[in-house]
N, CA, C and O of each residue as an XYZ file, in Angstrom:
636
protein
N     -31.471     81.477     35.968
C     -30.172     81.442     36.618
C     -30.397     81.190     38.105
O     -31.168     81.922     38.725
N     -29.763     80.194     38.700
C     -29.777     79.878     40.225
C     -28.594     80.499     40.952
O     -27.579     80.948     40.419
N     -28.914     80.451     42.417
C     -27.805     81.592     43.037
C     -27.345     80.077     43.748
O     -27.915     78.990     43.656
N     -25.914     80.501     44.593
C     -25.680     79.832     45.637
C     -25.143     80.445     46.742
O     -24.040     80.973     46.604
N     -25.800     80.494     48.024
C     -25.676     80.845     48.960
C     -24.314     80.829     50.002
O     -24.202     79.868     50.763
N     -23.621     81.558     50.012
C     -22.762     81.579     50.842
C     -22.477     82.579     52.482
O     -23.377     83.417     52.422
N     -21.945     82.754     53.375
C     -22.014     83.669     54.541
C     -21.961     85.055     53.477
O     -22.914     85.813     53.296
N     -21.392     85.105     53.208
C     -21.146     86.703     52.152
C     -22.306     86.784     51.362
O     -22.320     87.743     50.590
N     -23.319     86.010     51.343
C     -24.551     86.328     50.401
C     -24.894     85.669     49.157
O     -23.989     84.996     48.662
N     -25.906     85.709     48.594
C     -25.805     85.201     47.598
C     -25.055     85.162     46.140
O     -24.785     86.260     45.655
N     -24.751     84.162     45.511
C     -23.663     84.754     44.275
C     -24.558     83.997     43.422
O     -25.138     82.973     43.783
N     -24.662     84.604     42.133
C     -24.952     83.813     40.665
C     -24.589     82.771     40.128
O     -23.367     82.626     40.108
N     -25.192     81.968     39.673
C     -24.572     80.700     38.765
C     -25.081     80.203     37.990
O     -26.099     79.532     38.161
N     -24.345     80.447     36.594
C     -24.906     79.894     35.399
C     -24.480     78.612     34.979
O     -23.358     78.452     34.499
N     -25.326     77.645     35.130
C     -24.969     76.397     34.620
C     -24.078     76.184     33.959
O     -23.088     75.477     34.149
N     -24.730     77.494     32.174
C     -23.848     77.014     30.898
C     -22.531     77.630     31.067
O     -21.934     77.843     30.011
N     -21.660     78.124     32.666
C     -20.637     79.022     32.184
C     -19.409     77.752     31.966
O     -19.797     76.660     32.380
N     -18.528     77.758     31.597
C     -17.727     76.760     31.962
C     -17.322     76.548     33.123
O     -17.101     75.490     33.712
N     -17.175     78.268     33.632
C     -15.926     78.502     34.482
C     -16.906     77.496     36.023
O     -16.452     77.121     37.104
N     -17.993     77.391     35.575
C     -18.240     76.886     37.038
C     -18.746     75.173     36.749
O     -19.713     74.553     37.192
N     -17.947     74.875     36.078
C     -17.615     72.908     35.696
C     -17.110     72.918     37.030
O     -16.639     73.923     37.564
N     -17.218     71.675     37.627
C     -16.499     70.892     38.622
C     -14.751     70.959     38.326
O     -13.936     70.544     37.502
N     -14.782     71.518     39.192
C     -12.571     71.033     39.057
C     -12.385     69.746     38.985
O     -13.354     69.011     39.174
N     -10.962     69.134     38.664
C     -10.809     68.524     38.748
C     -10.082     67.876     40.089
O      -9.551     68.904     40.509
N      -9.776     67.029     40.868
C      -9.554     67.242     41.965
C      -8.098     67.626     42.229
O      -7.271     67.217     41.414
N      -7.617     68.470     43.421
C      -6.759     68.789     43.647
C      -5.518     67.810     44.265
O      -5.484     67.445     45.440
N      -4.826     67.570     43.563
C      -3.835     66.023     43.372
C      -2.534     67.002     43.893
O      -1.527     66.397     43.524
N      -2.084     68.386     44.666
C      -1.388     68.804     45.234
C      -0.570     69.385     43.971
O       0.633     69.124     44.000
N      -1.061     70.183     42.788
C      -1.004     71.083     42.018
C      -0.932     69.617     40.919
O      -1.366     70.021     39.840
N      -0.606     68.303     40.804
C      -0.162     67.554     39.970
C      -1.208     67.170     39.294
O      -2.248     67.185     39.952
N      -1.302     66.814     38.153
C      -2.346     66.284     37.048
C      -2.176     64.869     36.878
O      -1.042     64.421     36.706
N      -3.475     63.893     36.916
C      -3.124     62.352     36.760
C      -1.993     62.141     35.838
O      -1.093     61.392     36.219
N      -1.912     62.696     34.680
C      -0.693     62.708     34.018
C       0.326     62.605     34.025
O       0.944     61.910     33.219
N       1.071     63.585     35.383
C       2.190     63.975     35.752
C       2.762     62.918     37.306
O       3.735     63.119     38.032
N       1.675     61.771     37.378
C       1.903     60.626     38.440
C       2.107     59.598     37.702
O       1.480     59.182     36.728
N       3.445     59.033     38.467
C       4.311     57.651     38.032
C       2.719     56.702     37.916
O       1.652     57.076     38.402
N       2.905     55.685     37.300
C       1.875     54.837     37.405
C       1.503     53.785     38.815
O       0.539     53.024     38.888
N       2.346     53.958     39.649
C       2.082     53.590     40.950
C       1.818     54.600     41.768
O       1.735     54.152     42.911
N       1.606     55.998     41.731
C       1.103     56.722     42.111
C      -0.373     56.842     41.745
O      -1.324     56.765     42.523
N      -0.406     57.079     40.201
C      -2.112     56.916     40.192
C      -2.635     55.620     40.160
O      -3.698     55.741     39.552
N      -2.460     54.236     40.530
C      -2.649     53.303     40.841
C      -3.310     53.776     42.605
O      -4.430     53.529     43.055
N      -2.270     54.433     43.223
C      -2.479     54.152     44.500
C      -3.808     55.632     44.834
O      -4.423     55.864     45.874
N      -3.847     56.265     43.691
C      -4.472     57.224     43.976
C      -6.232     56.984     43.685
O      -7.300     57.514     43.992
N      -5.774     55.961     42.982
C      -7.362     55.185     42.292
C      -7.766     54.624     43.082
O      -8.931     54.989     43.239
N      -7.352     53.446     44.148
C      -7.419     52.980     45.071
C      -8.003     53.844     46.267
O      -9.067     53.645     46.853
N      -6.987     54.942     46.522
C      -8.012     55.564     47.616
C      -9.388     55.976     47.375
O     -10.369     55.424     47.874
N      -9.413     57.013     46.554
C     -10.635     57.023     45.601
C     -11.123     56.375     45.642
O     -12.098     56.760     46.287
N     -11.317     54.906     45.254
C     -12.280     53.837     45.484
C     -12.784     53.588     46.792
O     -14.007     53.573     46.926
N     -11.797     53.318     48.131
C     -11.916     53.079     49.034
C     -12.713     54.337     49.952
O     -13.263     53.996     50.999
N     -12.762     56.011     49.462
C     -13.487     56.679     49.858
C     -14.890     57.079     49.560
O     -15.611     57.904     50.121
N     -15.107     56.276     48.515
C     -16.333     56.260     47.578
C     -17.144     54.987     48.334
O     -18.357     55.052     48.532
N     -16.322     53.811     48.735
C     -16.920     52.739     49.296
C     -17.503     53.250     50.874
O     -18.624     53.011     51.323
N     -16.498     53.948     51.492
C     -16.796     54.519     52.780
C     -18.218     55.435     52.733
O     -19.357     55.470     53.199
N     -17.477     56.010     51.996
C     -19.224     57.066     51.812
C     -20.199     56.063     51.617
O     -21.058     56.234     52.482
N     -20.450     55.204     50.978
C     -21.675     54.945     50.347
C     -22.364     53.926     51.375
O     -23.531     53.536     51.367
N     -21.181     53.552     52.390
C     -21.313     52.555     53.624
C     -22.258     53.736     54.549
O     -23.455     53.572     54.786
N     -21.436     54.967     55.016
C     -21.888     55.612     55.540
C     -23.426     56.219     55.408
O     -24.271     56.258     56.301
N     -23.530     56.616     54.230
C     -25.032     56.798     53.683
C     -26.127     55.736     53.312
O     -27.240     55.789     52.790
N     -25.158     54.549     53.915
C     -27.024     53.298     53.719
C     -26.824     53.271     55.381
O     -26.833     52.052     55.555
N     -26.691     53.720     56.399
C     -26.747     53.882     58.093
C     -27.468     54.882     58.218
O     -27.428     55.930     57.573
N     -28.302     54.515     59.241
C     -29.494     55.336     59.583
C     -28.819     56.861     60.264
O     -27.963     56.538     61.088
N     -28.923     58.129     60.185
C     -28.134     59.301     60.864
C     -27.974     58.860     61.983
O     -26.799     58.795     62.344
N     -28.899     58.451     62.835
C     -29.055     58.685     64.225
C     -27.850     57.918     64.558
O     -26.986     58.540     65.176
N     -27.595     56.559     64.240
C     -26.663     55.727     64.501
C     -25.078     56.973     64.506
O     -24.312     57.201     65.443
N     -25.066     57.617     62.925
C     -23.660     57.907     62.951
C     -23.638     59.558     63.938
O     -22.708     60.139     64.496
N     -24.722     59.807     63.838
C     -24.264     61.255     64.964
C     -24.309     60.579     66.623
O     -23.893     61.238     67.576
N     -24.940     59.030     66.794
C     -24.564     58.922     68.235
C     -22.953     58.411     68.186
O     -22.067     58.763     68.966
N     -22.869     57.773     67.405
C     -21.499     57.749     67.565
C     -20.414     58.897     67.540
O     -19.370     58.954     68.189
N     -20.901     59.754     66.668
C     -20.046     61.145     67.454
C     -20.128     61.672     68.324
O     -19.113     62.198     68.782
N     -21.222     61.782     68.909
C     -21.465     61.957     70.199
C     -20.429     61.247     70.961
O     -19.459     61.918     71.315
N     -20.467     60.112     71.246
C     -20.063     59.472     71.487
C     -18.184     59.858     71.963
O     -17.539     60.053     72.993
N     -17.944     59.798     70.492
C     -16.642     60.467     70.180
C     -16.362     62.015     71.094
O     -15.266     62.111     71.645
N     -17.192     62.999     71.212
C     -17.272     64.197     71.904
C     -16.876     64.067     73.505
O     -16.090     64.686     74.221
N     -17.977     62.747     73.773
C     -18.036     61.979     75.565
C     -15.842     61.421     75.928
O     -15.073     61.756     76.829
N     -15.710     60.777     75.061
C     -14.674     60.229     74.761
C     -13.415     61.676     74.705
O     -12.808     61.885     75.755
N     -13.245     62.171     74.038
C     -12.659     63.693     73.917
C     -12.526     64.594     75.117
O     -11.554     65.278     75.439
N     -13.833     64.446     75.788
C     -13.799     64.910     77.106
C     -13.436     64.387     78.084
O     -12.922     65.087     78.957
N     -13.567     63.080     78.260
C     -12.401     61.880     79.011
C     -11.093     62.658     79.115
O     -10.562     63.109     80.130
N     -10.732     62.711     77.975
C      -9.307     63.099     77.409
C      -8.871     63.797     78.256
O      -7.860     63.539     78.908
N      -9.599     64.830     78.381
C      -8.696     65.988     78.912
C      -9.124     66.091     79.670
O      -8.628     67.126     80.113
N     -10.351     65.523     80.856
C     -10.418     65.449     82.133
C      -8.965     64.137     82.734
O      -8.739     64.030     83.940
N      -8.179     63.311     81.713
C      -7.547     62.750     82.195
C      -6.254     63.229     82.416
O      -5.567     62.802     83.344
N      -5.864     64.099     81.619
C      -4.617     64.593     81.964
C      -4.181     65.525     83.310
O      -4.925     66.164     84.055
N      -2.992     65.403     83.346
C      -2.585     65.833     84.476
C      -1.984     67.352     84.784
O      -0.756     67.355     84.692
N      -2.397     68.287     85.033
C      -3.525     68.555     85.595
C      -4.803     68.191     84.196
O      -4.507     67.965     83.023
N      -5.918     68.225     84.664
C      -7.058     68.540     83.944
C      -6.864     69.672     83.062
O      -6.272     70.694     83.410
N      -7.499     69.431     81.617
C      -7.561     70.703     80.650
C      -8.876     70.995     80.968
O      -9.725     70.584     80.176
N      -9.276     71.667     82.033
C     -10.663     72.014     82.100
C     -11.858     73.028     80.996
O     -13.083     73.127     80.912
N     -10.842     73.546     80.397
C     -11.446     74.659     79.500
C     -11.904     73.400     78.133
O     -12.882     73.028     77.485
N     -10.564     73.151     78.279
C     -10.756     72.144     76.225
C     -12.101     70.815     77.108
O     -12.988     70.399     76.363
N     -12.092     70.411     78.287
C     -13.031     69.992     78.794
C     -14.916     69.974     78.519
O     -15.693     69.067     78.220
N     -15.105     71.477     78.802
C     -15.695     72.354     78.593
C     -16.347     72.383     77.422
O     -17.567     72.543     77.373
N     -15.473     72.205     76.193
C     -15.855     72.606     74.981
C     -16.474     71.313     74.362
O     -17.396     71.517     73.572
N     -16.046     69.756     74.637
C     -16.318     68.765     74.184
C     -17.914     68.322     74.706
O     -18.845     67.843     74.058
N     -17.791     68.752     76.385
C     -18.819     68.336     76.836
C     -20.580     68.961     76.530
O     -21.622     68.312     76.630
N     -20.342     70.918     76.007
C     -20.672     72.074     75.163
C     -21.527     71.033     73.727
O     -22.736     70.971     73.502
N     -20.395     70.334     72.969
C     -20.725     70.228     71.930
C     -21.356     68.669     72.137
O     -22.271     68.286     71.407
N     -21.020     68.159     72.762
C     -21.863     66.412     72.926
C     -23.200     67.085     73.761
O     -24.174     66.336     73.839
N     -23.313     68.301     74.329
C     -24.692     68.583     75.126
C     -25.678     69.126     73.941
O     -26.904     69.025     73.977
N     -25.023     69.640     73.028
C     -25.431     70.592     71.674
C     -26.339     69.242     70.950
O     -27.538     68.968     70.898
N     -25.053     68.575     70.430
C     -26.140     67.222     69.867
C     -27.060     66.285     70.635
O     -27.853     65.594     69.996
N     -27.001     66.205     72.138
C     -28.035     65.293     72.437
C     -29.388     65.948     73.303
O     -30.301     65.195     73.646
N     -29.415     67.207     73.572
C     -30.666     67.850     74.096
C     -30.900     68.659     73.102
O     -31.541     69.665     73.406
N     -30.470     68.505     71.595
C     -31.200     69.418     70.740
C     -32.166     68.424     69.495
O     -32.896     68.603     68.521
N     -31.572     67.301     70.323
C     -32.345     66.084     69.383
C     -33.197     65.112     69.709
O     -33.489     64.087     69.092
N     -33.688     65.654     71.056
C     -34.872     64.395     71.766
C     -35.638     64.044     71.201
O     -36.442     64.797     70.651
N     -35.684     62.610     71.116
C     -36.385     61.571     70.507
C     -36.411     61.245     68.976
O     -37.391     61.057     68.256
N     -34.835     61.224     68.611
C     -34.452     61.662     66.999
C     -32.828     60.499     66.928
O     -32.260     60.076     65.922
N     -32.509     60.293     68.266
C     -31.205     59.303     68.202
C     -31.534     57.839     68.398
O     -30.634     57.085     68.769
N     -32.688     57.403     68.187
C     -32.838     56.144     68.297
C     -32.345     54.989     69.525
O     -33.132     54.742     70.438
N     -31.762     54.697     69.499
C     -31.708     53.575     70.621
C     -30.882     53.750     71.892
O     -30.868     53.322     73.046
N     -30.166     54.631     71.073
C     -29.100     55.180     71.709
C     -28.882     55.845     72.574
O     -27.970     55.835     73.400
N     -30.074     56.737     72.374
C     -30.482     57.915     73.060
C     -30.841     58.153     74.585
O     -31.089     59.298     74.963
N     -30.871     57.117     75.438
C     -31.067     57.177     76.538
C     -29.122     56.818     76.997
O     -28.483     57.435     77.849
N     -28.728     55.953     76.334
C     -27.219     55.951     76.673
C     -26.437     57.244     76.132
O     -25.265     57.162     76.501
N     -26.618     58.141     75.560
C     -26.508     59.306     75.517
C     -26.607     60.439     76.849
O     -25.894     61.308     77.350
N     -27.576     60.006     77.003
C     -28.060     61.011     77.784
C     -27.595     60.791     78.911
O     -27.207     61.794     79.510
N     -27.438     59.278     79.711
C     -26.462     58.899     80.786
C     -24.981     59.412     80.734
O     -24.506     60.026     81.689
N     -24.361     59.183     79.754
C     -23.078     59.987     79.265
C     -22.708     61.386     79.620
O     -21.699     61.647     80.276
N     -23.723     62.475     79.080
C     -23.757     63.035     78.890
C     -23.632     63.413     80.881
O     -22.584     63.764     81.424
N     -25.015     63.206     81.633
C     -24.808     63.424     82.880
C     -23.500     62.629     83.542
O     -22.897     63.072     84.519
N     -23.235     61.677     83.020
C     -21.724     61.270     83.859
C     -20.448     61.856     83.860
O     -19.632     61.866     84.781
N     -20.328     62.486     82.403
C     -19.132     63.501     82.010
C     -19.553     64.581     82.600
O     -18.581     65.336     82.624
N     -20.462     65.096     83.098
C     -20.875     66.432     83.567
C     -20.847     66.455     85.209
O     -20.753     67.352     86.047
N     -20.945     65.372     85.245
C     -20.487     65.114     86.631
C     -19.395     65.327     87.139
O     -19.052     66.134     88.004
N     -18.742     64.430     86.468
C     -16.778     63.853     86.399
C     -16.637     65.586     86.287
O     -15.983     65.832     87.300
N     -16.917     67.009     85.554
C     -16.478     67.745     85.317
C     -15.922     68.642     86.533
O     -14.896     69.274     86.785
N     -17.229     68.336     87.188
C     -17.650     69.163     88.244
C     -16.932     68.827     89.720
O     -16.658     69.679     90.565
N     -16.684     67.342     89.838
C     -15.506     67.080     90.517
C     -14.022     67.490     90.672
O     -13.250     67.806     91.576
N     -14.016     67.301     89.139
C     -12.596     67.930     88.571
C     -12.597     69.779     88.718
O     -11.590     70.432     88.997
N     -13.522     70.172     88.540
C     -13.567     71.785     88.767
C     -13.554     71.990     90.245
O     -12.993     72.918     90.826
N     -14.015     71.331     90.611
C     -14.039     71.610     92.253
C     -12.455     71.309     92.739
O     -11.632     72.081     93.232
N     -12.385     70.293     92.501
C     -10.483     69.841     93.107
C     -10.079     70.772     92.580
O      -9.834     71.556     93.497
N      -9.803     71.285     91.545
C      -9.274     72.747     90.668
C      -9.194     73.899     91.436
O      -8.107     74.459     91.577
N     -10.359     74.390     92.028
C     -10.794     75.239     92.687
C     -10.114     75.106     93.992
O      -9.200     75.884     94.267
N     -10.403     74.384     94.641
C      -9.619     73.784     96.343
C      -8.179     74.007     96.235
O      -7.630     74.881     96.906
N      -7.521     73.231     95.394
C      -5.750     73.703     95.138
C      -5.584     74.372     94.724
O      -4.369     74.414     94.533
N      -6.293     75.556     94.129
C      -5.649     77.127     94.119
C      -5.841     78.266     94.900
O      -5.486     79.435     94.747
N      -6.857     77.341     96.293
C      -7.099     78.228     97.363
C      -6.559     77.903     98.353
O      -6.583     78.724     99.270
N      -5.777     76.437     98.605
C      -4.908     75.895     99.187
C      -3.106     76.713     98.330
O      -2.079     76.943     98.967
N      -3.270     76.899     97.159
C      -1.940     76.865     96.601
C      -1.934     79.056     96.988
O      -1.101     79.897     96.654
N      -2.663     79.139     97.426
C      -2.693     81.087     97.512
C      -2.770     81.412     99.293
O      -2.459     82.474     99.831
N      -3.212     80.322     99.886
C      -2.758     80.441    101.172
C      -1.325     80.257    101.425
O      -0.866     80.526    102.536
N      -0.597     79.824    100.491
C       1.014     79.454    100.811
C       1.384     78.269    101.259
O       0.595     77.378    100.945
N       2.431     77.885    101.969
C       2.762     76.571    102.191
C       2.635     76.727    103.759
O       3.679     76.340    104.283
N       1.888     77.079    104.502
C       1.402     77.110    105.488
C       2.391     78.031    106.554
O       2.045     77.813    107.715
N       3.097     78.632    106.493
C       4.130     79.642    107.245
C       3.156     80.678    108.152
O       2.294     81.471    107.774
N       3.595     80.383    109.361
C       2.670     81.681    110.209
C       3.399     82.920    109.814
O       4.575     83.280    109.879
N       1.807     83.671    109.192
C       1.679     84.978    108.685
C       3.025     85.856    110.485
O       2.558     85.785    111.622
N       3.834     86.224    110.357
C       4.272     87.396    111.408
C       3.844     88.654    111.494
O       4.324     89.075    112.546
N       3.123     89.622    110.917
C       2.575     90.267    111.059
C       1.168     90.587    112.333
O       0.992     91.315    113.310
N       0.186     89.234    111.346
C      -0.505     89.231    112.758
C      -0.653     87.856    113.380
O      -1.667     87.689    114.057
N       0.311     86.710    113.243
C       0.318     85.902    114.098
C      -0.793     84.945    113.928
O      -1.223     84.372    114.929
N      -1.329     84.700    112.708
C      -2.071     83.679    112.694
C      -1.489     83.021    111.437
O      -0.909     83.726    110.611
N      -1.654     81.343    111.210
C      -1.586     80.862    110.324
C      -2.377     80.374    109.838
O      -3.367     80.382    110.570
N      -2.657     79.593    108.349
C      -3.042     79.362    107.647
C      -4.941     79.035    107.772
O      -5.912     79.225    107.040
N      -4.734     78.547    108.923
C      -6.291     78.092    109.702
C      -6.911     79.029    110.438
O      -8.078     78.910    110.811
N      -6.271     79.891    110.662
C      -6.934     81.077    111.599
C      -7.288     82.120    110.741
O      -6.583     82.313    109.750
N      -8.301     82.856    110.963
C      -8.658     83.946    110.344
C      -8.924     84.512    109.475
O      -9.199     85.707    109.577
Protein backbone atom coordinates (compact mmCIF):
# COMPACT_ATOMS: atom_id res chain seq x y z
CA UNK A 1 0.00 0.00 0.00
CA UNK A 2 1.46 3.54 -0.99
CA UNK A 3 0.77 6.72 1.04
CA UNK A 4 0.27 10.19 -0.39
CA UNK A 5 1.63 13.00 1.14
CA UNK A 6 -0.19 15.91 2.00
CA UNK A 7 0.56 19.27 4.61
CA UNK A 8 -1.65 17.21 7.18
CA UNK A 9 0.62 14.14 6.71
CA UNK A 10 0.61 11.23 5.22
CA UNK A 11 -2.72 9.35 4.14
CA UNK A 12 -3.09 5.69 2.70
CA UNK A 13 -3.90 4.56 -0.69
CA UNK A 14 -5.02 1.54 -2.00
CA UNK A 15 -4.90 1.24 -5.57
CA UNK A 16 -7.63 -1.59 -5.61
CA UNK A 17 -10.14 0.79 -3.60
CA UNK A 18 -12.54 2.20 -6.02
CA UNK A 19 -13.22 5.04 -4.00
CA UNK A 20 -9.83 6.41 -5.06
CA UNK A 21 -10.50 5.99 -9.23
CA UNK A 22 -9.94 9.31 -10.81
CA UNK A 23 -13.23 11.49 -10.81
CA UNK A 24 -14.63 12.32 -13.43
CA UNK A 25 -14.14 15.88 -14.25
CA UNK A 26 -16.05 18.47 -12.60
CA UNK A 27 -18.43 19.90 -15.53
CA UNK A 28 -20.09 22.35 -12.62
CA UNK A 29 -22.15 19.43 -10.91
CA UNK A 30 -23.39 18.43 -14.76
CA UNK A 31 -22.62 15.00 -16.36
CA UNK A 32 -21.59 14.85 -20.24
CA UNK A 33 -25.01 13.52 -20.46
CA UNK A 34 -26.94 16.22 -19.08
CA UNK A 35 -25.07 18.85 -21.94
CA UNK A 36 -27.03 19.95 -25.07
CA UNK A 37 -24.82 18.60 -27.81
CA UNK A 38 -23.26 21.96 -28.49
CA UNK A 39 -22.25 22.16 -25.16
CA UNK A 40 -20.29 18.97 -25.11
CA UNK A 41 -19.08 19.71 -28.54
CA UNK A 42 -17.69 22.91 -27.13
CA UNK A 43 -16.53 21.17 -24.08
CA UNK A 44 -14.49 18.59 -26.20
CA UNK A 45 -12.92 21.27 -27.93
CA UNK A 46 -11.57 22.93 -24.94
CA UNK A 47 -10.32 19.78 -23.69
CA UNK A 48 -8.54 19.29 -26.76
CA UNK A 49 -7.17 22.66 -26.96
CA UNK A 50 -5.85 22.24 -23.19
CA UNK A 51 -4.30 18.97 -23.82
CA UNK A 52 -2.58 20.62 -26.99
CA UNK A 53 -1.34 23.54 -24.68
CA UNK A 54 0.06 21.27 -22.20
CA UNK A 55 1.83 19.09 -24.39
CA UNK A 56 3.27 22.42 -26.24
CA UNK A 57 4.27 23.48 -22.89
CA UNK A 58 6.08 20.26 -21.85
CA UNK A 59 8.28 19.78 -25.19
CA UNK A 60 9.93 23.69 -23.93
CA UNK A 61 12.85 23.56 -22.12
CA UNK A 62 11.75 24.85 -18.08
CA UNK A 63 14.15 27.45 -18.10
CA UNK A 64 12.51 29.15 -21.10
CA UNK A 65 8.89 28.91 -19.36
CA UNK A 66 9.93 30.01 -15.70
CA UNK A 67 11.94 33.02 -17.47
CA UNK A 68 9.07 33.99 -18.89
CA UNK A 69 7.32 34.16 -15.64
CA UNK A 70 9.71 35.83 -14.33
CA UNK A 71 9.35 37.90 -16.65
CA UNK A 72 5.61 38.21 -16.06
CA UNK A 73 6.50 39.00 -12.07
CA UNK A 74 9.08 42.13 -13.63
CA UNK A 75 5.96 43.18 -15.67
CA UNK A 76 3.38 42.96 -12.49
CA UNK A 77 5.67 45.09 -10.73
CA UNK A 78 5.65 47.77 -13.48
CA UNK A 79 2.05 47.65 -12.70
CA UNK A 80 1.83 48.91 -9.65
CA UNK A 81 4.87 51.01 -9.58
CA UNK A 82 2.68 52.71 -12.38
CA UNK A 83 -0.24 53.64 -10.76
CA UNK A 84 -1.06 56.64 -9.24
CA UNK A 85 -0.05 56.88 -6.33
CA UNK A 86 2.34 53.79 -6.42
CA UNK A 87 1.04 50.41 -4.78
CA UNK A 88 4.28 50.10 -3.10
CA UNK A 89 3.49 47.14 -0.86
CA UNK A 90 1.71 44.88 -3.90
CA UNK A 91 5.14 46.34 -5.49
CA UNK A 92 7.12 44.66 -3.05
CA UNK A 93 5.61 41.38 -3.37
CA UNK A 94 6.13 40.91 -7.26
CA UNK A 95 9.58 42.14 -7.12
CA UNK A 96 10.02 39.37 -3.61
CA UNK A 97 8.84 36.72 -5.94
CA UNK A 98 10.75 37.52 -9.48
CA UNK A 99 13.98 37.89 -6.84
CA UNK A 100 12.85 34.28 -5.37
CA UNK A 101 13.07 32.76 -8.94
CA UNK A 102 16.13 34.37 -10.33
CA UNK A 103 18.90 34.32 -7.41
CA UNK A 104 17.68 30.93 -6.37
CA UNK A 105 18.48 29.60 -9.81
CA UNK A 106 21.99 30.73 -10.96
CA UNK A 107 23.11 29.25 -13.86
CA UNK A 108 19.81 27.05 -14.43
CA UNK A 109 17.76 29.88 -16.74
CA UNK A 110 19.63 29.58 -19.75
CA UNK A 111 19.98 32.45 -21.98
CA UNK A 112 17.97 34.42 -20.36
CA UNK A 113 19.47 34.65 -17.38
CA UNK A 114 21.64 37.53 -17.52
CA UNK A 115 18.44 39.56 -18.91
CA UNK A 116 16.89 38.48 -15.83
CA UNK A 117 19.07 39.56 -13.70
CA UNK A 118 19.26 43.19 -15.39
CA UNK A 119 15.45 43.28 -14.74
CA UNK A 120 15.51 42.28 -11.76
CA UNK A 121 18.19 45.26 -10.68
CA UNK A 122 16.16 47.80 -12.82
CA UNK A 123 12.76 47.11 -11.05
CA UNK A 124 14.65 47.33 -7.82
CA UNK A 125 15.84 50.36 -8.65
CA UNK A 126 12.61 52.01 -10.13
CA UNK A 127 11.39 50.75 -6.48
CA UNK A 128 13.57 52.61 -4.55
CA UNK A 129 12.94 55.84 -6.36
CA UNK A 130 9.39 55.38 -5.99
CA UNK A 131 9.87 54.65 -2.10
CA UNK A 132 11.88 57.52 -1.70
CA UNK A 133 9.32 60.12 -3.50
CA UNK A 134 6.81 58.19 -1.08
CA UNK A 135 8.76 58.97 1.78
CA UNK A 136 9.54 62.90 0.86
CA UNK A 137 5.58 63.64 0.38
CA UNK A 138 4.62 62.39 3.59
CA UNK A 139 7.23 64.44 5.27
CA UNK A 140 6.39 67.33 3.14
CA UNK A 141 2.48 66.31 3.53
CA UNK A 142 3.05 66.27 7.88
CA UNK A 143 4.83 69.54 7.83
CA UNK A 144 1.45 71.08 6.59
CA UNK A 145 0.87 73.43 3.88
CA UNK A 146 3.48 75.64 5.01
CA UNK A 147 1.55 78.15 7.64
CA UNK A 148 3.93 79.84 10.20
CA UNK A 149 3.73 77.66 13.26
CA UNK A 150 2.36 80.97 15.94
CA UNK A 151 3.36 79.54 18.80
CA UNK A 152 6.98 79.73 18.22
CA UNK A 153 7.25 81.68 15.10
CA UNK A 154 9.00 79.61 12.82
CA UNK A 155 7.85 78.07 9.63
CA UNK A 156 8.12 75.22 7.81
CA UNK A 157 12.07 75.68 7.06
CA UNK A 158 13.13 76.70 10.34
CA UNK A 159 13.75 74.47 13.06
Amino acid sequence: MSTLWTPGGDHPVDPDDPATEPAEPNLGGMSPDDMSPEDRQNAEDMARDMAAVQEQLASMPAAVVIANHAMGLYELAAIHLSKKPANLPETAVAIDAMAGVVEKLPGRLGEAEDTLKAALHQIRMAYVKFEQAARIAEVADSHGSGEQDTENGSGPDEG
